[in-house]
C-alpha positions as CSV (number, residue, x, y, z in Angstrom):
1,X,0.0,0.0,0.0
2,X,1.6,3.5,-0.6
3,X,2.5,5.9,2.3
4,X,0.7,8.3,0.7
5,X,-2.2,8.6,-1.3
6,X,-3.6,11.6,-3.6
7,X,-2.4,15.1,-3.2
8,X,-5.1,17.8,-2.9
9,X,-6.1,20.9,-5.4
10,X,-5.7,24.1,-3.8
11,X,-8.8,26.3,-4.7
12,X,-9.6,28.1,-1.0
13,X,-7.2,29.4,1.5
14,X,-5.9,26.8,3.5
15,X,-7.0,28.5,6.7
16,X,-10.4,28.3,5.4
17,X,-10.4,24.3,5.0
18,X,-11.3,21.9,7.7
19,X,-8.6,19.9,8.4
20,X,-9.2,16.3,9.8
21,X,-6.8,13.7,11.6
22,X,-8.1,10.3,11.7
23,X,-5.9,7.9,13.6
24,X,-6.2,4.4,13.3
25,X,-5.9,1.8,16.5
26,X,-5.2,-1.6,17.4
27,X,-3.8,-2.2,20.7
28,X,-1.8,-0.1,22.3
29,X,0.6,0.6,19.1
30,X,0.0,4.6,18.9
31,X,3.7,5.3,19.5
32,X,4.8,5.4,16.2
33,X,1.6,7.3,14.9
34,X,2.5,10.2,17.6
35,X,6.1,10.7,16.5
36,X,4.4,10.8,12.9
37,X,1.9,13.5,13.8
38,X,5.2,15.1,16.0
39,X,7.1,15.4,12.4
40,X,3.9,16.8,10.6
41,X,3.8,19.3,13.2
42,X,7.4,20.5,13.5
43,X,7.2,20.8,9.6
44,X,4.2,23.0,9.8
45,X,5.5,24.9,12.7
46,X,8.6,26.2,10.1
47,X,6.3,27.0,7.3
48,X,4.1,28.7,9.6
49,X,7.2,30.7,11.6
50,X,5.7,30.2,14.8
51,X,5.4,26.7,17.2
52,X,2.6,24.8,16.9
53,X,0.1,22.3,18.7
54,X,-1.4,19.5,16.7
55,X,-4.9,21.4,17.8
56,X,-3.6,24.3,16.0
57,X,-3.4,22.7,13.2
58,X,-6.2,20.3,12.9
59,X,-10.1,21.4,13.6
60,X,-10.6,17.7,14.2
61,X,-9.4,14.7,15.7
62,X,-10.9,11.1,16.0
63,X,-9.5,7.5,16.5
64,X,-10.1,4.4,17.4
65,X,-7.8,2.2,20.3
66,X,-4.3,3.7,20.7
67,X,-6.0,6.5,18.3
68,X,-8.5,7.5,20.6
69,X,-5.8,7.8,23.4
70,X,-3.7,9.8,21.7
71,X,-6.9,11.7,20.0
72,X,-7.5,12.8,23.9
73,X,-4.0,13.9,24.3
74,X,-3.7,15.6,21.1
75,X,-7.6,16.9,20.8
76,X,-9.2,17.1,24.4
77,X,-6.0,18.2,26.3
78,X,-4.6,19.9,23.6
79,X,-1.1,18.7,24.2
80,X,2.1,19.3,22.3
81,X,3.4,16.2,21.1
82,X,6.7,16.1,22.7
83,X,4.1,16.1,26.1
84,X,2.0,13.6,24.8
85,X,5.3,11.4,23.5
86,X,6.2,10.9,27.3
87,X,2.7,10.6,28.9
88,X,1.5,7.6,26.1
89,X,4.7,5.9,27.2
90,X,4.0,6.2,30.9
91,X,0.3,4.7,30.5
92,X,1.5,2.2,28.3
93,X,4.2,1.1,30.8
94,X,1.6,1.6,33.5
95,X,-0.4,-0.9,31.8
96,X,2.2,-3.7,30.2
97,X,4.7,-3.4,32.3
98,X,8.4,-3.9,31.7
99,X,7.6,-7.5,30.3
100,X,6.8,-8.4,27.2
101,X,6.6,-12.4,28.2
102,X,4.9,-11.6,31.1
103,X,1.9,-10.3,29.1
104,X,2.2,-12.9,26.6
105,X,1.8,-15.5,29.1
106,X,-1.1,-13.7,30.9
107,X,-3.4,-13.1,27.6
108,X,-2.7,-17.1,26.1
109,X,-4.1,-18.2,29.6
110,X,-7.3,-16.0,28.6
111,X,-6.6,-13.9,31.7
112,X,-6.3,-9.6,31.4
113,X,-4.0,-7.7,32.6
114,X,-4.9,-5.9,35.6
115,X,-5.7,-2.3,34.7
116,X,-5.7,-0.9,38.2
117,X,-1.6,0.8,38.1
118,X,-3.5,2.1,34.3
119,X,-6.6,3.7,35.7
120,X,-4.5,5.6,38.5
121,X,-2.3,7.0,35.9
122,X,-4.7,8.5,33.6
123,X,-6.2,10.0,36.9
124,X,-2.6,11.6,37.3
125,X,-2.5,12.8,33.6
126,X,-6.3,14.3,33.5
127,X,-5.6,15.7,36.7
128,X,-2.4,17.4,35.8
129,X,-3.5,18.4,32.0
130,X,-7.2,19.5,33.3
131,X,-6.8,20.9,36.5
132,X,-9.4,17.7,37.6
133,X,-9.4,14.3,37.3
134,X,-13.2,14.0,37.1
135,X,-12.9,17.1,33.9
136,X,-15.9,16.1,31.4
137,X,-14.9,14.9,27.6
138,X,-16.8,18.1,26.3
139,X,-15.6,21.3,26.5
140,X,-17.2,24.6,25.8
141,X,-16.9,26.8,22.8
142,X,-15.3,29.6,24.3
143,X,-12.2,27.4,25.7
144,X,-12.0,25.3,22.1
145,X,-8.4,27.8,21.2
146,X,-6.5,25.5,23.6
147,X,-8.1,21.9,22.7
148,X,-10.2,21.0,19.3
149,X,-13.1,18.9,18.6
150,X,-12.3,15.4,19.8
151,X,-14.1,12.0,19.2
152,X,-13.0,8.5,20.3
153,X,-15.4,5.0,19.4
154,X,-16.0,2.6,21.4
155,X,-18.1,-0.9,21.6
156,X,-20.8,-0.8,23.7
157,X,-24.1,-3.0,24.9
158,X,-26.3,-0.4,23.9
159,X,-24.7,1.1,20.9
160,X,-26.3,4.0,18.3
161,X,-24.3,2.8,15.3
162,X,-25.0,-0.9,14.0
163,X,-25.7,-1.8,16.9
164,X,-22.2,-1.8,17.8
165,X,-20.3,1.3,17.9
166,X,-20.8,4.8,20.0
167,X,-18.9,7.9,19.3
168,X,-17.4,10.1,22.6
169,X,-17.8,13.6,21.6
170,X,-15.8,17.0,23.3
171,X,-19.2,18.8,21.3
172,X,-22.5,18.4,21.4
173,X,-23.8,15.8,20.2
174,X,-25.9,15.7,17.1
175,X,-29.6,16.7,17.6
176,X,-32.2,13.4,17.2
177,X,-28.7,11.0,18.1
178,X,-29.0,9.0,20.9
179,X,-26.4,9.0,24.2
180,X,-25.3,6.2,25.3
181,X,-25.5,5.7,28.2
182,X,-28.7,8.2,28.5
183,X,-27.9,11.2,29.9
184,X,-24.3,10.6,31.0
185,X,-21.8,13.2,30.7
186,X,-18.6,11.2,29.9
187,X,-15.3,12.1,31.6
188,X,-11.8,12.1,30.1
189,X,-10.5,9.6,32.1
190,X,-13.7,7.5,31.3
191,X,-13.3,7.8,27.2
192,X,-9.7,7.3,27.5
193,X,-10.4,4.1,29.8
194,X,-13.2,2.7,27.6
195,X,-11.2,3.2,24.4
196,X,-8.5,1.1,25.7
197,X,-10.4,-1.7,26.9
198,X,-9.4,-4.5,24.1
199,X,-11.0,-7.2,24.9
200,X,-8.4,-9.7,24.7
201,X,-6.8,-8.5,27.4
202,X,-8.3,-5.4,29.5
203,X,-12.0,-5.7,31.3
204,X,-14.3,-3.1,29.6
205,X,-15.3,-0.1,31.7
206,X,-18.3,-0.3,33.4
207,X,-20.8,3.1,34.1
208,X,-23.8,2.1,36.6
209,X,-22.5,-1.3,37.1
210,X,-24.8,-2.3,33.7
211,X,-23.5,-0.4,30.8
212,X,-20.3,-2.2,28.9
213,X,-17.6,-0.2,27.1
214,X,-14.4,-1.4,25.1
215,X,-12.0,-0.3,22.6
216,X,-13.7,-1.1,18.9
217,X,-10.7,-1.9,17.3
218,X,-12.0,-5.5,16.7
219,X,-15.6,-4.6,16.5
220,X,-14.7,-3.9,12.8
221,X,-13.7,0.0,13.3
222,X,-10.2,0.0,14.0
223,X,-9.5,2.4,11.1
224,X,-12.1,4.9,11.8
225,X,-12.8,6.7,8.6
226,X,-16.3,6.1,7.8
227,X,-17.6,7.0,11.3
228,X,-15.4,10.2,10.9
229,X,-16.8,11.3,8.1
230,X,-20.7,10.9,9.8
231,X,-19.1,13.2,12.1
232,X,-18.3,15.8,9.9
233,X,-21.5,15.9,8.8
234,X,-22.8,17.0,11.9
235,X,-20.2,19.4,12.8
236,X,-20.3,20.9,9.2
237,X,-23.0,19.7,6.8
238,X,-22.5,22.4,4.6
239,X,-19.0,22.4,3.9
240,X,-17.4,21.1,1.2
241,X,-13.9,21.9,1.4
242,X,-12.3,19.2,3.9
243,X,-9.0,17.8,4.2
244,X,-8.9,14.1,5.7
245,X,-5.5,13.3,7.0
246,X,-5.8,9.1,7.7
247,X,-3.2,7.7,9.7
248,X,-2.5,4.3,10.3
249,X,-0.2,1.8,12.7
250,X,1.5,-0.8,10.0
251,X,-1.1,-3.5,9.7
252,X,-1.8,-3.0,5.8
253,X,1.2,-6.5,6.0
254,X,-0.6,-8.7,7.9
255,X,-3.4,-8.8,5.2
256,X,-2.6,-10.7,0.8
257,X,-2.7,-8.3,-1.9
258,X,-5.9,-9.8,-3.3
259,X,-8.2,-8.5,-0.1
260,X,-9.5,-5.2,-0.7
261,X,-13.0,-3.8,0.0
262,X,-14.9,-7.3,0.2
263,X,-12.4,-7.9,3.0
264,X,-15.3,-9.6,4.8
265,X,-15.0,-12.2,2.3
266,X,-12.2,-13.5,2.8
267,X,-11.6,-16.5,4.7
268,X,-8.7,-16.6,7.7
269,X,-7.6,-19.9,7.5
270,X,-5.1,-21.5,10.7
271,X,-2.4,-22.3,7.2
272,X,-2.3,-18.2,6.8
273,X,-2.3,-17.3,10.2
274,X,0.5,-19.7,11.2
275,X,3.3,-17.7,10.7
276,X,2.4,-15.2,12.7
277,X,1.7,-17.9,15.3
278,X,4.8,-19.1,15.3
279,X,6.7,-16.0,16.3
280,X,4.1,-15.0,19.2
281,X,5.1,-19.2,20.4
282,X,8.8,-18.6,20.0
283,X,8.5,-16.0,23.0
284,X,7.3,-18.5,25.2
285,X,9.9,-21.0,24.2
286,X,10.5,-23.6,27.5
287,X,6.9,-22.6,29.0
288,X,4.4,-23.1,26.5
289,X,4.8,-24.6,22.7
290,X,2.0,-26.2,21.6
291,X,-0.4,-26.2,24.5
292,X,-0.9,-22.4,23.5
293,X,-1.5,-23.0,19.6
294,X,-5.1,-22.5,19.6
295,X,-5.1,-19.6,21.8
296,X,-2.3,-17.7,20.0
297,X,-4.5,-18.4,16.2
298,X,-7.6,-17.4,17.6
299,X,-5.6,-13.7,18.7
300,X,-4.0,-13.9,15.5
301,X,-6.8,-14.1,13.9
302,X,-8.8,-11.4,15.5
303,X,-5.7,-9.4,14.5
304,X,-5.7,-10.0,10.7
305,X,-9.4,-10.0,10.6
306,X,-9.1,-6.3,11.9
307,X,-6.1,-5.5,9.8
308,X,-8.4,-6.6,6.8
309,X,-11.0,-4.2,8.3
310,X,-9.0,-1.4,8.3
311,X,-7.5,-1.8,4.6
312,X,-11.0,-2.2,3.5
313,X,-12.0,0.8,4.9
314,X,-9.4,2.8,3.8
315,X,-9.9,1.4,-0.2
316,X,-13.4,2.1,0.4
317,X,-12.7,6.4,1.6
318,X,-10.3,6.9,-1.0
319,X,-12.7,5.5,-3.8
320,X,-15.8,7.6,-2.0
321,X,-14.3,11.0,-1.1
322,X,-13.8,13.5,-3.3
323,X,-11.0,13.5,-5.1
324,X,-7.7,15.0,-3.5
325,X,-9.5,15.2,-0.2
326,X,-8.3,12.1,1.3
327,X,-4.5,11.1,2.2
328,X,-3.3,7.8,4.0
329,X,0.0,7.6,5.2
330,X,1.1,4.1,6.7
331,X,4.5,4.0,7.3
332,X,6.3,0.7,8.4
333,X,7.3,1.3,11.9
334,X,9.8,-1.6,12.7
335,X,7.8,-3.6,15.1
336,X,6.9,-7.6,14.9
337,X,3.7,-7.5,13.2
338,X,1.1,-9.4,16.0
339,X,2.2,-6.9,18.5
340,X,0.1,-5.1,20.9
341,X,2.4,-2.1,22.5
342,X,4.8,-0.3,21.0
343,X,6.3,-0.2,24.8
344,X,8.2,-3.6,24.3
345,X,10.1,-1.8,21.3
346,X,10.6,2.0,21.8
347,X,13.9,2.4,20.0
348,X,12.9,0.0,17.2
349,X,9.7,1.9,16.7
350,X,11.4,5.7,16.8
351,X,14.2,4.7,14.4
352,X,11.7,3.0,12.2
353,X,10.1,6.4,11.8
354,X,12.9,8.3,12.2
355,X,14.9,6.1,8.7
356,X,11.2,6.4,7.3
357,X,11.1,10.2,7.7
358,X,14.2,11.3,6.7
359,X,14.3,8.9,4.0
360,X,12.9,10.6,-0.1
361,X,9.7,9.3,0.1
362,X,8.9,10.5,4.0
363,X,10.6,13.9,3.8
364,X,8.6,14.4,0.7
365,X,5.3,13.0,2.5
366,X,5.7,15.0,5.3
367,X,6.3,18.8,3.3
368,X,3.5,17.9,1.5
369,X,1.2,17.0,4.3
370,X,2.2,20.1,5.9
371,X,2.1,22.3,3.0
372,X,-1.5,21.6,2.7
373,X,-2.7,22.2,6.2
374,X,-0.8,25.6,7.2
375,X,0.1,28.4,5.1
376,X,3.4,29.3,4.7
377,X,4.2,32.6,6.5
378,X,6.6,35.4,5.4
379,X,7.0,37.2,8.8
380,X,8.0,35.9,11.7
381,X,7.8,37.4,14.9
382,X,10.7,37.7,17.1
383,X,8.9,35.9,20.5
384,X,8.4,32.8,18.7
385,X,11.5,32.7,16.5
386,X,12.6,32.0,20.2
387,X,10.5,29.0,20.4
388,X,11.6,27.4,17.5
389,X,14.4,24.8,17.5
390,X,17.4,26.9,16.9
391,X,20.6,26.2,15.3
392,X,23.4,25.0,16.9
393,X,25.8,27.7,18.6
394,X,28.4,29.2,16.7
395,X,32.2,30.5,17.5
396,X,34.5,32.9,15.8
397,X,37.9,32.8,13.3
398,X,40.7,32.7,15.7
399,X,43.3,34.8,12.7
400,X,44.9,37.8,14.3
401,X,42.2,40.2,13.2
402,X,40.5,39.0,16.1
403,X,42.7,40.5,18.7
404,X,41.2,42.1,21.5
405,X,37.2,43.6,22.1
406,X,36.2,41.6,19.0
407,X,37.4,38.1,21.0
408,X,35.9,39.2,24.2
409,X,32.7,40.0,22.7
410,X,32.8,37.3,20.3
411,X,33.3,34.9,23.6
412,X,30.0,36.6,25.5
413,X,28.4,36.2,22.7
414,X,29.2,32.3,22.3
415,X,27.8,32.2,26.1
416,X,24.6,32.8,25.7
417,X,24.3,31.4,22.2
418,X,25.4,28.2,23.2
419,X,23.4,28.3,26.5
420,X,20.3,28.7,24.3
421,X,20.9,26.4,21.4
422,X,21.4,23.1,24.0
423,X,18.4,24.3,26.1
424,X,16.8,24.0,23.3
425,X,17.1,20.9,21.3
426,X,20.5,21.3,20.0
427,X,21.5,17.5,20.6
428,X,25.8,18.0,20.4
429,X,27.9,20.7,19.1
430,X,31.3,20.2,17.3
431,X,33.5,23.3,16.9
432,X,36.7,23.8,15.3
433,X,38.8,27.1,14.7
434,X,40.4,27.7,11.7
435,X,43.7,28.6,13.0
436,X,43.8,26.3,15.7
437,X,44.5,22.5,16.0
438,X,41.6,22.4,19.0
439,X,38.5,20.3,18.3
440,X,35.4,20.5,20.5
441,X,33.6,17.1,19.9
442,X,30.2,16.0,20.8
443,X,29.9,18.8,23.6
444,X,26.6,19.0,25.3
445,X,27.5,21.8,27.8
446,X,28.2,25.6,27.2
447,X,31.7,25.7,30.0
448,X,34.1,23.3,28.2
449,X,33.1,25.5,24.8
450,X,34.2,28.4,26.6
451,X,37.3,26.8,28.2
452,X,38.6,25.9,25.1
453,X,37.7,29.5,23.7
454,X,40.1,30.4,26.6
455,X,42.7,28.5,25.8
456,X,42.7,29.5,22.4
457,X,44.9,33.2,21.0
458,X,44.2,34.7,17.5
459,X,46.7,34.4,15.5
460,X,47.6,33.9,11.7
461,X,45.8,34.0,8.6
462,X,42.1,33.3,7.5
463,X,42.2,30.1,5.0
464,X,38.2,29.5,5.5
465,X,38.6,27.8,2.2
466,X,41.2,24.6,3.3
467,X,38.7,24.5,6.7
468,X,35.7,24.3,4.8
469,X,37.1,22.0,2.5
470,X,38.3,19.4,5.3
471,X,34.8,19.5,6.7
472,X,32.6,19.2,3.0
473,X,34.7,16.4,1.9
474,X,34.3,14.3,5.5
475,X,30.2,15.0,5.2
476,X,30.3,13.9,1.7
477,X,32.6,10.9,2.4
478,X,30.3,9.5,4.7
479,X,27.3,9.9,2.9
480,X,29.0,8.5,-0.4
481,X,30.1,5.4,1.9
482,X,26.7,4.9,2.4
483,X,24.5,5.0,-0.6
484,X,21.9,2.0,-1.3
485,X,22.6,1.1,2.6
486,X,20.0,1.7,6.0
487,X,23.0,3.7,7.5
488,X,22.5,6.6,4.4
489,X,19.2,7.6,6.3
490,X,20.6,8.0,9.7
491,X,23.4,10.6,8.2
492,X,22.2,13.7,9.5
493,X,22.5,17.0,7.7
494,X,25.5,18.9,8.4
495,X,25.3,22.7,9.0
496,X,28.7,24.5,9.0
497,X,28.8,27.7,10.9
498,X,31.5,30.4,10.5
499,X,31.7,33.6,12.1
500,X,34.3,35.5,10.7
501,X,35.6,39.2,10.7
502,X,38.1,39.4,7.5
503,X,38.4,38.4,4.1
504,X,39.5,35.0,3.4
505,X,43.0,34.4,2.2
506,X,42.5,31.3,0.1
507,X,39.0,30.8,-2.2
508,X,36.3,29.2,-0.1
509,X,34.1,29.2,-3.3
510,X,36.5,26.5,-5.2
511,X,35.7,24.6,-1.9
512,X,32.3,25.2,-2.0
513,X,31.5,24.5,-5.6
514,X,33.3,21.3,-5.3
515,X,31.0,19.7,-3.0
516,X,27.8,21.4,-4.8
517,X,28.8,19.5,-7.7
518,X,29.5,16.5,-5.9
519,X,25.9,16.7,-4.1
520,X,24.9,17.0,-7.4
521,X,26.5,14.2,-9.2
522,X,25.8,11.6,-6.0
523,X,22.5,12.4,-6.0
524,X,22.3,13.6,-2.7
525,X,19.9,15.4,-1.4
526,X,20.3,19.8,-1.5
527,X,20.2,19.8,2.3
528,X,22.4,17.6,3.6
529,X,24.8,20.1,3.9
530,X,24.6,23.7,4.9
531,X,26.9,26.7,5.1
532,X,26.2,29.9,7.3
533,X,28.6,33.0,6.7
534,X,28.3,35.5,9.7
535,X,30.4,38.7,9.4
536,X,31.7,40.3,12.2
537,X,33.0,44.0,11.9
538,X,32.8,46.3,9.0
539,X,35.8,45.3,6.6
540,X,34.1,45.9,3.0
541,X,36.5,43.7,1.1
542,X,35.0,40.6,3.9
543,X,31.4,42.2,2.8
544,X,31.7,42.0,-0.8
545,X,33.4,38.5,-0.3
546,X,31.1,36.9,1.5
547,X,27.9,38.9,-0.6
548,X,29.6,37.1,-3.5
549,X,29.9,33.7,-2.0
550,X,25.7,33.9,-1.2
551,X,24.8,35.5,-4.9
552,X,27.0,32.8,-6.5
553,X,25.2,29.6,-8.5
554,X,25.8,27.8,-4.8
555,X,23.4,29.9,-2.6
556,X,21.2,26.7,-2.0
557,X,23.8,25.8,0.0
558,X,25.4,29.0,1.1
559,X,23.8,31.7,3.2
560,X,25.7,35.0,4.4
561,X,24.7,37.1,7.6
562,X,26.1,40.8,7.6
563,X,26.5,42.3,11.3
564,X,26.4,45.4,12.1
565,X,26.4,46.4,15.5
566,X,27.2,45.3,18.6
567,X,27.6,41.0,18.9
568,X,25.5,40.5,22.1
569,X,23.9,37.2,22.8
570,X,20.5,38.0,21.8
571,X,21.2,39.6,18.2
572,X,23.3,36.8,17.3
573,X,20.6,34.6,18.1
574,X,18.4,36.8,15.4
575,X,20.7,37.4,12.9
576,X,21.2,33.1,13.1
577,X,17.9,32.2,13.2
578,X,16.3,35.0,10.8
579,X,19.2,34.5,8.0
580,X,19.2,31.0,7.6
581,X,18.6,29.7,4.5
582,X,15.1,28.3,3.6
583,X,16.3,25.1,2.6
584,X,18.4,25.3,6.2
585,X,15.7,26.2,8.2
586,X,13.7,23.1,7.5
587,X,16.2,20.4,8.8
588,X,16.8,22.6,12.1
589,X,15.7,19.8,14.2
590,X,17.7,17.3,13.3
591,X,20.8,18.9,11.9
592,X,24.4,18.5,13.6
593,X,26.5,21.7,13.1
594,X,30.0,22.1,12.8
595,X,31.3,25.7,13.9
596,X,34.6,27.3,12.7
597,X,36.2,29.6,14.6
């Protein structure tokens, strides 16, 4: 199945479209889908030159499972994702445990995990998030700017849809549809606790000791399209213009070709299923084998069966919805595939996504996901450039030019910017000087920077050239190393800083227009390596030099700051984060700089 399907005609402003997010569930395996939805919303964060919340961005949010969770986190709460990251991966451990054998063992036996630790910590959360633990699921109009219209599905015994499935809303719910239970006004912590109750393992939630609720993943609505498009209807039943983003959790494998929308159908047989058998048996090896065969193909087959569901569902919406309306993105996200929490497998999962989205086809998925639902803004304002994830901190060229107030400043400056950058998300720093044999590697703390800015005297010459050179031709090397292999993905881009004061002495350009042609020739892609010129002082010969380096046929990769004034902390941090390239600025999250000095 492709990542991605259709693109979408632009023919209204794109703040004028409804934007929808509909998460598919199945277990507890939302962890992937949440660093997803995290990448979506960093990239629309740049366009739009300001941080923003998934309930910025999207007017609504539904799922189903693991979806519906992280719906509530997301939608209800109106949490950023980097908060919602760390609280789905304290339920989840709250729930599962440390011990993936453990649970295993527990769900062949047909026994369920005991949700108690669970239900205690989505108390905690609500609590902390809501300001209550008992906050209701619907919220008011006038508070809907910090949270966005929310709906999670559940199973229950007395059910308004097919007699199986009921919709929790944060609105009103549709004139002439029926509540379920009558009357009730449904809590957070309620919704959240229903949605997860799959029965194969976790006892449904209970309301007045008579009404059942469970997660509807296997109720034949784990992808929760269809019911999310009745819903738009009553939110908006006169708009036409609506964007459907459809996100799923890597189950379109489990399920042949051949089985599309008459997935019902098909017939599981124990010959297809045993496979996947096998490998859920192999964790048990020494304690179970065969004794648990039958119990580990009837969960197997509840599995596919709802992995068929959800592919069927998905051919049916993009077949039925207008055209360019309606985009699926399924990802692989590097987990065994009859697994039901993500919790057993963290780092698999985030480098599955991680190789995923910084690989052609997800880079390209995710700019165009976020190019249709935020405009792209021109201005920015200064308060939330601060927000953004800045660059890396830079250093200055230690040739004699740099001889007294220029180094002292040059060094306060470094202070704060390097302060700043590793508060905020700048994973490592390596700096060089150009003069220098010094090397700062991997630091993750502003002092040793500064103690080896210390120990450091101008002196000499300016070859920026022969340093830039060095450090082009290592980032290229790897990359080249790598082509055709899993490691190219994990390369990350390399942004070269260099604050200098004077004109170079050799020709940084020859240096530079090698490894643009190089990029070029290997097929790499434009931004995997970066330049950023930052003039300190007033020479006009370093001007016009470094103007010329930026207007040249290489200013994709090259981008020149001019300073003029005093080099405090905060103006360096503007002039850094407002000159950056375009091309630059898109990659700020994950990039690894190298500064010259």
């Amino acid at each position: 199945m492709p990542y991605l399907v259709a693109f979408i005609e632009r023919s209204r402003s794109i703040a004028d479209r409804k934007r929808i997010l509909v998460i598919d569930g199945y277990g507890f395996r939302g962890l992937g889908s949440l660093h997803i939805i995290d990448r979506i919303v960093r990239s629309a964060s740049i366009r739009a030159k300001k941080p923003l919340r998934p309930c910025d961005i999207f007017d609504f949010i539904c799922g189903t499972s693991s979806g519906a969770l992280i719906a509530i986190l997301l939608g209800r709460l109106g949490l950023d994702c980097n908060t919602a990251i760390a609280e789905y991966k304290r339920l989840g451990k709250a729930l599962f445990g440390e011990d993936e054998f453990h649970f295993w063992k527990t769900i062949l036996t047909d026994k369920q995990v005991d949700s108690s630790s669970y239900d205690a910590a989505l108390s905690t959360l609500i609590m902390k998030h809501s300001g209550s633990a008992d906050a209701l699921m619907s919220i008011s109009r006038d508070t809907i700017a910090t949270h966005t219209n929310t709906s999670v599905t559940v199973t229950s015994a007395a059910p308004e849809f097919s007699n199986r499935t009921h919709c929790i809303r944060s609105y009103d719910s549709p004139k002439g549809v029926k509540i379920s239970p009558p009357s009730h006004k449904w809590l957070i912590r309620e919704a959240a606790r229903a949605a997860s109750a799959t029965a194969l393992y976790i006892s449904p939630l209970l309301i007045d000791n008579k009404y059942g609720f469970r997660d509807s993943a296997f109720s034949g609505f784990n992808n929760p399209i269809k019911l999310a498009q009745r819903e738009l209807k009553f939110l908006w039943p006169n708009e036409r213009d609506i964007l459907t983003i459809s996100l799923g959790t890597d189950t379109s494998s489990l399920v042949p070709e051949h089985v599309g929308k008459d997935w019902a159908d098909w017939s599981i047989t124990d010959g297809y299923c045993a496979k996947f058998v096998d490998a859920i048996l192999a964790k048990l090896t020494g304690t179970a084998g065969d004794s648990q065969r039958p119990a580990a193909t009837h969960i197997v087959k509840q599995v596919v069966s709802a992995a068929a569901e959800t592919k069927g569902a998905h051919l049916e919406a993009s077949s039925t919805l207008p055209k360019g309306s309606y985009h699926r993105i399924d990802p692989p996200l590097g987990l065994e595939k009859i697994s039901f929490a993500h919790f057993f497998y963290e780092q698999e999962v985030e480098d599955a996504v991680a190789r995923w989205a910084d690989g052609v086809d997800g880079k390209g998925i995710i700019a165009a996901i976020s190019g249709l639902v935020v405009e792209e803004t021109k201005e920015i304002k200064v308060e939330d450039l601060r927000k953004l994830d800045p660059p890396p901190p830079p250093a200055v060229d230690d040739s004699g030019s740099m001889k007294g107030a220029l180094w002292k400043e040059a060094r306060d400056a470094l202070s704060g910017i390097a302060e700043h950058a590793l508060e905020y998300n700048a994973r490592e720093i390596d700096m060089v000087f150009i003069n220098s044999d010094r090397i700062c590697s991997g630091v993750q703390g502003k002092d040793f920077i500064l103690q080896v800015f210390d120990e450091v005297s101008p002196s000499g010459y300016t070859p920026t050239g022969a340093v830039l050179k060095k450090h082009l031709s290592d980032q290229l090397g790897k990359l080249n190393a790598a082509i055709s292999s899993p490691e190219y993905a994990q390369i990350r881009p390399l942004d070269i800083i260099v604050l200098t004061d004077g004109c170079p002495n050799d020709k940084p350009e020859d240096s530079i227009a090698d490894a643009v042609n190089e990029v070029k020739e290997r097929k790499h892609h434009p931004n995997c390596i970066g330049i950023q010129f930052v003039q300190i002082g007033n020479d006009p010969k370093a001007e016009r030099a470094l103007q010329a380096l930026s207007y040249s046929e290489e200013v994709g990769m090259v981008d020149t700051v001019l300073y003029d004034g005093a080099l405090t902390p905060e103006k360096l941090e503007r002039i850094l984060l407002g000159g950056l390239h375009p091309n630059l600025r898109t990659l700020l999250q994950a990039t690894r700089s190298t500064v010259v000095t």
